[in-house]
C-alpha positions in Angstrom: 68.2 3.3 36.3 70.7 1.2 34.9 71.1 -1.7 32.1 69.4 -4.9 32.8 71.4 -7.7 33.5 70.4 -9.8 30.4 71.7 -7.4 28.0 74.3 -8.5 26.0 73.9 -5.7 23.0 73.6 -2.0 22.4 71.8 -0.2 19.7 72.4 3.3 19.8 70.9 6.4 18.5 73.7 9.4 17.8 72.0 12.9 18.2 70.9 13.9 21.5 72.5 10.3 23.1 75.9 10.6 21.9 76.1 14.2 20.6 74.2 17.8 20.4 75.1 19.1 17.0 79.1 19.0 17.3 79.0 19.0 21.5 79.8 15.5 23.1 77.6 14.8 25.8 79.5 13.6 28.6 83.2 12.0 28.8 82.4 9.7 25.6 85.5 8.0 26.2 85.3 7.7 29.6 81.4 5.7 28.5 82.6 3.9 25.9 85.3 2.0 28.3 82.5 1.2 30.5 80.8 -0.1 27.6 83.8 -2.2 26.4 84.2 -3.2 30.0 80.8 -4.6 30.5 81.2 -7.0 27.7 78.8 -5.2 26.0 78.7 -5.7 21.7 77.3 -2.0 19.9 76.4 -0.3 16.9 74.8 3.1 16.3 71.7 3.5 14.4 70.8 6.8 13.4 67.9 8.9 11.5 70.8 11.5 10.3 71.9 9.8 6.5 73.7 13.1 6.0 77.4 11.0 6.6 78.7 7.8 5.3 79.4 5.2 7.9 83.6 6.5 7.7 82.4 10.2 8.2 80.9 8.9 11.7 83.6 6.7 12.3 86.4 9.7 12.0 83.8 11.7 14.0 83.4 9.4 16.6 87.5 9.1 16.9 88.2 12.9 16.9 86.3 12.4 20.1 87.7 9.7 21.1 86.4 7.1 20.5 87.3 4.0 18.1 85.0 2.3 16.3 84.7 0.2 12.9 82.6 1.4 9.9 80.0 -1.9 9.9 78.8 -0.7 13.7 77.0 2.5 11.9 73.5 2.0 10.6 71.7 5.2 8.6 68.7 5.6 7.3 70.8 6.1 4.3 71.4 2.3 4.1 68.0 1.6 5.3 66.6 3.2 2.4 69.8 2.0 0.1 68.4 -1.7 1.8 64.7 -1.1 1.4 64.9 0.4 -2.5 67.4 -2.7 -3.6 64.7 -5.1 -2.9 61.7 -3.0 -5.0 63.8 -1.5 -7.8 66.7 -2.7 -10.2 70.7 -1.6 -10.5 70.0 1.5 -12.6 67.0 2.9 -11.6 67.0 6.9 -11.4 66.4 8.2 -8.7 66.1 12.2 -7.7 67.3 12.7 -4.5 67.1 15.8 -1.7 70.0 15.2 0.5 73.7 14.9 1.4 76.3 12.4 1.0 75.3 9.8 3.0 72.3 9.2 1.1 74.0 9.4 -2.5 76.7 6.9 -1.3 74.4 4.4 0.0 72.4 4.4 -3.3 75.0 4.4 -5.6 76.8 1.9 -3.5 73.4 -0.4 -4.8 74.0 0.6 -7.9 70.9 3.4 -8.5 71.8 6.9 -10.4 71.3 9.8 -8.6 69.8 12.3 -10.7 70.9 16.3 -10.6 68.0 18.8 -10.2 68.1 19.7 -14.2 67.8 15.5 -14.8 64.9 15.3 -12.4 62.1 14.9 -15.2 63.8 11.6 -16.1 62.9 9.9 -12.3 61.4 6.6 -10.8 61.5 7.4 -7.4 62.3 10.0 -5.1 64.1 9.8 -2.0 64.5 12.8 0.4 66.2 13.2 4.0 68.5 16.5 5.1 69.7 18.1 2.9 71.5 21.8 4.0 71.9 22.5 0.6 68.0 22.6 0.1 66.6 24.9 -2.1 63.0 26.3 -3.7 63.9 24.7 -7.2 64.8 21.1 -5.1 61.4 21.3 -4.1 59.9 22.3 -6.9 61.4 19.0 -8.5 60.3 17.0 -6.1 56.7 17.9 -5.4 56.5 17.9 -9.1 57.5 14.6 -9.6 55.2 13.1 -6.5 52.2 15.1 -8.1 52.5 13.2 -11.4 52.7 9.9 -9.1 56.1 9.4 -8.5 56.9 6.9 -5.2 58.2 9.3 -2.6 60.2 7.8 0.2 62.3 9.5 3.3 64.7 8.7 5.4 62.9 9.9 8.2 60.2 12.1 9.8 62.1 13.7 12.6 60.7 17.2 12.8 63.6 18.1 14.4 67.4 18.3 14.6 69.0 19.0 18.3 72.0 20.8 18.1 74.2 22.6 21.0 71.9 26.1 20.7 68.2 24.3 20.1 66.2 22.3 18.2 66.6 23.4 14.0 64.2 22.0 11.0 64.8 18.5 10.7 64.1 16.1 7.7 60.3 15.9 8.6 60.0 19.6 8.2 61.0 19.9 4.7 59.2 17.1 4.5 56.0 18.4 5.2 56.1 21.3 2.8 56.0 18.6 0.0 53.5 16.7 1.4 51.1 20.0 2.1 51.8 20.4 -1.9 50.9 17.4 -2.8 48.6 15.4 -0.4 51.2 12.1 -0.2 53.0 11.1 2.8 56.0 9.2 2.0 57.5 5.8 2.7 59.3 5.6 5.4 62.7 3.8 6.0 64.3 5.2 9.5 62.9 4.7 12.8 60.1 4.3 14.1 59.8 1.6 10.9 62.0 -1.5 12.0 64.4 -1.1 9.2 67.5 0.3 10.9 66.6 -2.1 14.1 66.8 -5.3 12.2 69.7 -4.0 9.7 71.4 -3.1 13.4 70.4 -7.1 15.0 71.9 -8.6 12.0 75.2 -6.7 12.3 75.4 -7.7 15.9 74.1 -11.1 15.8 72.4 -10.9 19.0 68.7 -11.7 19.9 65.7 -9.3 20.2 65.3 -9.8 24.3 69.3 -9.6 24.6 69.2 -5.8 22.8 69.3 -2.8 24.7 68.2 0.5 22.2 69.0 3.7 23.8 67.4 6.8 22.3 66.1 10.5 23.1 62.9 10.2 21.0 59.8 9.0 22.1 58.6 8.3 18.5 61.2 7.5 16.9 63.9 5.6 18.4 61.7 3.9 21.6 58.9 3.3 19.3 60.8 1.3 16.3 62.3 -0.6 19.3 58.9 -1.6 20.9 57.8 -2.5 17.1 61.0 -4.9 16.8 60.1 -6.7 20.4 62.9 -5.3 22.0 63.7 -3.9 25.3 64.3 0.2 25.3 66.3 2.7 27.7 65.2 6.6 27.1 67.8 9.0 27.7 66.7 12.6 28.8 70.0 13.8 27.0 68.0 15.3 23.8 64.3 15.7 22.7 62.1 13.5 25.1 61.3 14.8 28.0 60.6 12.3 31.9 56.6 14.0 31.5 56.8 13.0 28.1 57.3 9.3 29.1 55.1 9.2 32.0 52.2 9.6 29.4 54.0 6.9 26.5 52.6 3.1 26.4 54.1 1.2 26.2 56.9 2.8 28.4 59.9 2.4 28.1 62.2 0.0 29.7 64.8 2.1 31.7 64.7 5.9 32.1 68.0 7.2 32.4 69.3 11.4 32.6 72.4 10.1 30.2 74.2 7.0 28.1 76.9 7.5 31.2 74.1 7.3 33.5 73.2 4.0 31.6 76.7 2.7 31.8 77.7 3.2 35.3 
């Protein structure tokens, strides 16, 4: 199936619609002309806050294709975006992650904490981190025992990369939670945060935005929550059976983003 003739905007997830790990999927360039020629505006919204918005952008061009820095979304500045409206400039914060996440919370003016500091924090914010370690853990379930806030990026259980399917931010995530009993606070998808960051980039309506993802319950539902159409791609997690029992389903079922675009 192909994009319905109303749609004026794409939101796009990244892994398992754009990429697997490092692997293009399809001619990307090839796409993204199609795109381009179809008049359609886009910006990516991803779960993965392990790169700043330039990281994806260079990533994106080494493959490519040519994109500016305000059409990526992370979770990273969804939870940058969600913690600047609950805490003030200066609030310490320990944090299990990479880059992306420490940019976007510095850029709102938080401290990021180092392990040894951790004692001294107000929050704590997790997402992927392959730099994770027993005595990051430690930290943090210590800090959500003594009734810390917790928040993630996101839940994904998984990661897809070009061999399989590796832990993801919701797997480290659960050992914390089994050690403690809390589930976190959530500011990727399937919340709305990333959609409505991603509408207000674009500037286009709900019913005029197309979001394309691979997950079932993550990027399909926090479209549905937003009101807005959705297009699964059987590119990454979610599978055609998989959809068949979702409800609401999803808008358009395609096998790819070219299959989407042609």
């Amino acid at each position: 199936m192909s994009i319905p003739k109303n749609i004026k905007a794409l939101i796009l997830d990244m892994d398992g619609v754009i990429w697997k790990g490092d692997v293009p999927i399809g001619d990307l360039p090839s796409t993204f002309a199609r795109i381009r020629e179809r008049g359609l505006k886009f910006v990516f919204a991803t779960n993965n806050g392990t790169k700043t918005p330039e990281e994806y952008q260079q990533k994106l061009a080494d493959l490519g294709v040519d994109i500016e820095p305000w059409q990526v979304v992370t979770s990273a500045m969804g939870i940058a975006f969600m913690l600047s409206r609950k805490y003030q400039p200066g609030t310490k914060i320990f944090m299990i992650g990479e880059d992306g996440i420490r940019v976007a919370l510095q850029e709102k003016g938080f401290e990021v904490l180092s392990t040894e500091n951790a004692p001294e924090a107000q929050a704590v914010v997790m997402g992927i981190d392959r730099g994770i370690n027993f005595q990051k853990i430690a930290e943090a379930t210590l800090l959500v025992r003594a009734g810390i806030p917790f928040y993630t990026t996101n839940t994904d259980r998984t990661f897809p990369t070009s061999r399989g399917e590796i832990p993801g931010s919701g797997a480290w995530l659960a050992v914390i939670t089994a050690a403690t009993g809390v589930e976190p606070i959530v500011a990727g998808k399937p919340q709305p945060y990333l959609m409505e960051l991603s509408l207000e980039r674009l500037g286009s309506k709900k019913e005029d935005t197309l979001i394309v993802g691979d997950r079932l319950e993550t990027d399909i539902a926090s479209g549905q929550t937003v009101g807005c159409p959705t297009a699964l791609v059987l590119s990454g997690v979610s599978t055609q059976e998989q959809a068949a029992q979702w409800n609401p389903k999803p808008d358009v079922i395609a096998d790819s983003l070219a299959a989407l675009v042609q």
